[in-house]
C-alpha positions as CSV (number, residue, x, y, z in Angstrom):
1,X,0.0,0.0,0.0
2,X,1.1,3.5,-0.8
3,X,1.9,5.6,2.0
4,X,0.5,9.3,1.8
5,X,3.6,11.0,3.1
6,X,1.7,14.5,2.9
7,X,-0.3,12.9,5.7
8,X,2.2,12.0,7.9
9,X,4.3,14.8,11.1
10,X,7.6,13.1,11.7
11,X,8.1,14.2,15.1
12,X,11.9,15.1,16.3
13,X,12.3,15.5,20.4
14,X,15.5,17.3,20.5
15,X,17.7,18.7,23.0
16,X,20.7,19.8,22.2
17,X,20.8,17.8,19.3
18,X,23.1,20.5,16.3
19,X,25.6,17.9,15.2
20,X,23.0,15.8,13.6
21,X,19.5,17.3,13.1
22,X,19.8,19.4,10.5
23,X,20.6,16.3,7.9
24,X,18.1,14.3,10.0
25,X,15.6,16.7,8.4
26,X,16.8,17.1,5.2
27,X,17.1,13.5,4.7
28,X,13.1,13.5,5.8
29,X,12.3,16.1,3.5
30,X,14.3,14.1,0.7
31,X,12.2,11.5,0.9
32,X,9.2,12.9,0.0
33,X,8.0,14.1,3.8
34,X,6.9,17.8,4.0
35,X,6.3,18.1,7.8
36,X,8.8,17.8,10.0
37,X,8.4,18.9,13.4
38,X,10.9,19.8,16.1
39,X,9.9,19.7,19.9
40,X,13.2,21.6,21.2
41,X,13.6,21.5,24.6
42,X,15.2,24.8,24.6
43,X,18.7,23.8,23.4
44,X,21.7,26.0,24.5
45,X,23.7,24.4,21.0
46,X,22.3,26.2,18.2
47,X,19.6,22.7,17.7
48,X,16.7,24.7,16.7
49,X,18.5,27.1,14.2
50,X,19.7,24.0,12.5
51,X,16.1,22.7,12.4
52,X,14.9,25.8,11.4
53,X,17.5,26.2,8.4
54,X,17.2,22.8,7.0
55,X,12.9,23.5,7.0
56,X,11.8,22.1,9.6
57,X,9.2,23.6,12.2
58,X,10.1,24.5,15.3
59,X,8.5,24.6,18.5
60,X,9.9,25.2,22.1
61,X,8.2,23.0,25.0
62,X,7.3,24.7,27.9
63,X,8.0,21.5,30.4
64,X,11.2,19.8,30.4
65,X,11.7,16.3,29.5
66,X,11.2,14.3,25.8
67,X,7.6,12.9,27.7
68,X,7.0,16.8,28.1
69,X,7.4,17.0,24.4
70,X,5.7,14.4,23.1
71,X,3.0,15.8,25.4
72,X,2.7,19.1,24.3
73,X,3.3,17.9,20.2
74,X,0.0,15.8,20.6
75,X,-2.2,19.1,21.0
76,X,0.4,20.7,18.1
77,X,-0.2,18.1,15.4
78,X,-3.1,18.1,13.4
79,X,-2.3,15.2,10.9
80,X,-3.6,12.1,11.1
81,X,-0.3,10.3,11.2
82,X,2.8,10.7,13.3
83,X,5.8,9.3,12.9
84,X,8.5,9.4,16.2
85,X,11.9,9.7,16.2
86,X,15.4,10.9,18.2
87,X,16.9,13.4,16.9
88,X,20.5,12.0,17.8
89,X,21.2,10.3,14.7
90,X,20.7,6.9,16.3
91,X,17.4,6.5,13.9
92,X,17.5,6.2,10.2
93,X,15.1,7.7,7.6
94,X,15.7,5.1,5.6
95,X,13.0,3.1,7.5
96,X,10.8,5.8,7.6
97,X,8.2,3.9,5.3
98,X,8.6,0.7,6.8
99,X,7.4,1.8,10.1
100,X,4.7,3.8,8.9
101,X,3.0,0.9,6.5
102,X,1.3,-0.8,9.1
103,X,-0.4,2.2,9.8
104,X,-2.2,2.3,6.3
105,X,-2.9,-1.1,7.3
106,X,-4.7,-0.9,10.1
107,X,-2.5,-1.0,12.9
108,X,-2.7,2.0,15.6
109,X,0.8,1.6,17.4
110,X,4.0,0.9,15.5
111,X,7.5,-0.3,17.3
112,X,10.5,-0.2,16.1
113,X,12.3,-2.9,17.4
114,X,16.4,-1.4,17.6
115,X,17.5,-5.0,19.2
116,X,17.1,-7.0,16.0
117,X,19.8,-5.1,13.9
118,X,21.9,-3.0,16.2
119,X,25.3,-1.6,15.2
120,X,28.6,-3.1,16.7
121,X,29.2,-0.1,19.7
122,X,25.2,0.7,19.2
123,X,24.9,-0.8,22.5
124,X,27.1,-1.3,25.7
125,X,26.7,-4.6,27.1
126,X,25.2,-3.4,30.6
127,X,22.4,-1.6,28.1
128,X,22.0,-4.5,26.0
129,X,21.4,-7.0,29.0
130,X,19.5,-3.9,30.8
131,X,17.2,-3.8,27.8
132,X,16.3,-7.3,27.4
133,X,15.7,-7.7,31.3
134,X,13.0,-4.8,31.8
135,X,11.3,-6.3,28.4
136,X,11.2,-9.1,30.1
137,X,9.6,-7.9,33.0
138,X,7.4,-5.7,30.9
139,X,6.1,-9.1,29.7
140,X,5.5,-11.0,32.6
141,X,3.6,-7.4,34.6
142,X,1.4,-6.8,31.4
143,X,1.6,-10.0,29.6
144,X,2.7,-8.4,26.3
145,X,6.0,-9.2,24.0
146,X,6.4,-5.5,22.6
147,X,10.1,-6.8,21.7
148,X,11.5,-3.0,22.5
149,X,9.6,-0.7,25.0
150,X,12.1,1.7,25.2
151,X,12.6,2.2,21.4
152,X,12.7,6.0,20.1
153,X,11.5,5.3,17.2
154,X,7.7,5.0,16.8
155,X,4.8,5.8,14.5
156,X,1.1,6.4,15.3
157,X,-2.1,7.2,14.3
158,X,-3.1,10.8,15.8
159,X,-6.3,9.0,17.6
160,X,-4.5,6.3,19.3
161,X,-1.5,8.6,20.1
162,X,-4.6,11.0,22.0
163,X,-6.3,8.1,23.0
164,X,-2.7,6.8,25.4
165,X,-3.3,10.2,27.7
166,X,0.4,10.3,28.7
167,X,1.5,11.9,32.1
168,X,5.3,11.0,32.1
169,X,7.4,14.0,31.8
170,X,11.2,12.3,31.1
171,X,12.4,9.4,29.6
172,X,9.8,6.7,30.9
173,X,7.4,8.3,28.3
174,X,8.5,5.6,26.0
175,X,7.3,2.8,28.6
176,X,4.1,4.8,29.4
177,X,3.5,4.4,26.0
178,X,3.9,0.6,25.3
179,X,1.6,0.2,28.7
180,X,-1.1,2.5,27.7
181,X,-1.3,0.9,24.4
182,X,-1.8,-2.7,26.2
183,X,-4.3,-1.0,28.3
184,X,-6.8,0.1,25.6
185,X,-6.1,-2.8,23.4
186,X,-4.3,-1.0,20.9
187,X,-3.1,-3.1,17.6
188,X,0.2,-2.9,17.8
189,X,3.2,-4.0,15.5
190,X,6.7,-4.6,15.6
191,X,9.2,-4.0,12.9
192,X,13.4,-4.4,13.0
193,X,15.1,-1.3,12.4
194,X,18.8,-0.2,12.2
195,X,19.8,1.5,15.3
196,X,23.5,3.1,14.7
197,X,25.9,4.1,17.5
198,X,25.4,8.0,18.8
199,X,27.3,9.8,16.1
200,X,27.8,13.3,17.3
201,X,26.3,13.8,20.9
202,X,26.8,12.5,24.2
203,X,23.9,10.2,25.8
204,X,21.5,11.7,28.3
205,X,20.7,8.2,30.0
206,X,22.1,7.2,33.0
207,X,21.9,3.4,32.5
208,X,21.3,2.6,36.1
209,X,19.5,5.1,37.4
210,X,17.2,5.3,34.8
211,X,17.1,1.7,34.2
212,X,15.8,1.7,38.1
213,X,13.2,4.6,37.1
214,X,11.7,2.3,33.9
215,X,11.5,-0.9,36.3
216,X,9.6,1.3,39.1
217,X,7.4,3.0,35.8
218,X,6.8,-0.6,34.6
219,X,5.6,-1.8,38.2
220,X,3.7,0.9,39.1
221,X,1.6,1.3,36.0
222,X,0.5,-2.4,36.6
223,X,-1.5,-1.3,39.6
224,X,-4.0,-0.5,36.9
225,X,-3.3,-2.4,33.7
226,X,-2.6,-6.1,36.1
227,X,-3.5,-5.9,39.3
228,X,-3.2,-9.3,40.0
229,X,0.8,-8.8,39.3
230,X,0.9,-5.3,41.2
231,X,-0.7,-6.6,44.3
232,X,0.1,-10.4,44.1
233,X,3.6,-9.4,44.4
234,X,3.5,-6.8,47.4
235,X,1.0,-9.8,49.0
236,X,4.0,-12.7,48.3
237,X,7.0,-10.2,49.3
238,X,5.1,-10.0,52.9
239,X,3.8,-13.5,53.3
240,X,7.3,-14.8,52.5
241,X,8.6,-13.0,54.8
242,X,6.3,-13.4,57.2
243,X,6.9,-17.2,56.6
244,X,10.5,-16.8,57.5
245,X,9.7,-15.0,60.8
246,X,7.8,-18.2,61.4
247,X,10.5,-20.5,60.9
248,X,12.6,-18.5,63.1
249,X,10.2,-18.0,65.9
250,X,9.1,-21.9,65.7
251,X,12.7,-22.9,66.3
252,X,13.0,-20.8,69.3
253,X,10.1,-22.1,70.9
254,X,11.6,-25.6,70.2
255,X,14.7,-24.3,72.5
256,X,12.2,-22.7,74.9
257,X,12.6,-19.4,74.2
258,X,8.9,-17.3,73.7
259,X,9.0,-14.1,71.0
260,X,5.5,-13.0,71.6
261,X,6.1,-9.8,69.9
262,X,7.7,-11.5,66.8
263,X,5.1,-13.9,66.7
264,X,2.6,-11.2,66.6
265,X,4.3,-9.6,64.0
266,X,4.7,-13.0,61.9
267,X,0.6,-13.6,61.8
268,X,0.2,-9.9,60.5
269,X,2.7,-10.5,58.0
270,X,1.2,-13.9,56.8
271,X,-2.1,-12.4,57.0
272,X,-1.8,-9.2,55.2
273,X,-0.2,-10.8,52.7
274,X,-2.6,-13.0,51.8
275,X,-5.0,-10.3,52.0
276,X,-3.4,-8.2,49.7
277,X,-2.9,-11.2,47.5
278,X,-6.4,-11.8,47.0
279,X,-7.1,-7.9,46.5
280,X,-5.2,-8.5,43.4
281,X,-7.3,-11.9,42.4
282,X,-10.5,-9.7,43.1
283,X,-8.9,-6.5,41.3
284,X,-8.1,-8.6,38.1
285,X,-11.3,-10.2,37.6
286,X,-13.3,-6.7,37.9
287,X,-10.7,-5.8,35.3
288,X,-11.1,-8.0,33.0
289,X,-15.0,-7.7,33.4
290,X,-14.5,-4.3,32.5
291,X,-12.2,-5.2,29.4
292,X,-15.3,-7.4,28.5
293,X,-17.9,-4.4,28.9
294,X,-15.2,-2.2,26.6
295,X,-14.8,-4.8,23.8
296,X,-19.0,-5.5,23.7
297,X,-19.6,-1.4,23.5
298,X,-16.8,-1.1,20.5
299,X,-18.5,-4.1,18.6
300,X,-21.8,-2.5,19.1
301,X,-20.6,1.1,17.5
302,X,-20.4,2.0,13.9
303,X,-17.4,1.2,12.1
304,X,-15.1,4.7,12.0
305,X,-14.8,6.2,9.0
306,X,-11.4,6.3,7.4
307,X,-8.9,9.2,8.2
């Protein structure tokens, strides 16, 4: 299928971004895409001149923070498709039109997966393994194989990019993203892209700290998306370790020795646990009764006319 590239925003986050985003654009506008737009997040390098100069459109994000921008660009654009990307160089045009086909075909949600054909030096090896570990975990909390969560590189339809009602203001945006689009059911694809090592500018990621802030993002958006995995686990955590007060306390009273206290303390444990455990059970059945209301009110509306 043809892609109406007239119809598509490619959608550049930047900050501080000169080295590479000026031939980032022009290698957009080559290929047949006339609106480019750059979220700058008020550089201090000269990025949004560059933008500006190789024809792109430039707007300055009031918030700080690439889920700021994203933010702020869904009330901006007013095409029906958008097409994400880093402004770093990381991304390549050249697979431009392969992410954005699966939006003429009836996907809402495209992925680019940056883990199937990575560069030698794209990756370091604690950001490799540190990738494939919290999409593992993203799988198991919302019971999804998105391949890449935390790939820049995106495409949309307008609707289902309004439709995610993002709230993250830094770089767990691209997590809050894969979640929300689990949560409303959102047809989703997955397609390999090149991802190139950094070729002019220094990352902003800290690897561990916010690795740690994507794991915490990942759990805590389960509270609403799988309870049963939010609360189940808190519930396990303190009936295990309730269980191991036990232990202990049941070998002192073997050797005579009476931890009323402790033993108090173990039965709470145990018994809070449990009752947070089954919170979750309770939680993730009214869920998926809802999910069941949801899906029986879409089948029952008209079919939406194209875009």
């Amino acid at each position: 299928m043809e892609i109406e590239k007239d119809r598509v925003c490619i959608l550049i986050p930047t900050l501080n971004e000169a080295p590479t985003i000026g031939d980032l654009v022009r290698n957009f506008h080559d290929r047949g895409f006339p609106h480019v737009l750059v979220m700058d997040g008020n550089s201090t390098d000269g990025t949004a001149e560059q933008a500006r100069s190789a024809g792109a459109d430039i707007r300055l994000q009031s918030g700080k923070g690439k889920g700021n921008a994203i933010i702020e660009a869904a009330e901006i654009i007013d095409l029906p498709y958008v097409l994400m990307l880093d402004g770093d160089g990381t991304y390549l045009p050249d697979d431009a039109d392969k992410m954005l086909r699966p939006l003429f075909t009836g996907s809402d949600h495209v992925i680019g997966d940056r883990l199937a054909y990575p560069d030698s030096g794209a990756f370091t090896r604690l950001n490799l393994t540190g990738n494939y570990l919290i999409n593992h975990f993203f799988k198991v909390a919302h019971g999804r194989d998105l391949h890449d969560i935390l790939s820049g590189y995106r495409a949309f339809s307008l609707r289902s990019l309004r439709e995610m009602n993002l709230r993250e203001s830094g770089f767990e945006i691209e997590t809050e993203m894969a979640v929300q689009a689990v949560k409303f059911d959102q047809q989703v694809a997955v397609v390999p892209v090149k991802y190139v090592k950094r070729p002019g500018t220094d990352t902003k990621l800290n690897p561990v700290q916010d690795g740690f802030r994507i794991v915490s993002t990942i759990y805590r958006l389960a509270r609403v998306n799988n309870p049963l995995f939010y609360f189940g686990l808190i519930g396990v955590i303190l009936a295990l370790l309730g269980g191991v007060l036990a232990v202990y306390v049941l070998i002192e009273w073997l050797n005579h020795i009476e931890h009323i206290p402790l033993t108090i303390l173990t039965v709470l444990l145990i018994v809070v646990g449990i009752e947070i455990f089954m919170f979750g059970v309770i939680s993730d059945m009214l869920l998926a009764f809802h999910r069941e209301v949801i899906r029986e009110i879409q089948r029952l509306q008209p079919p939406k006319r194209p875009e």
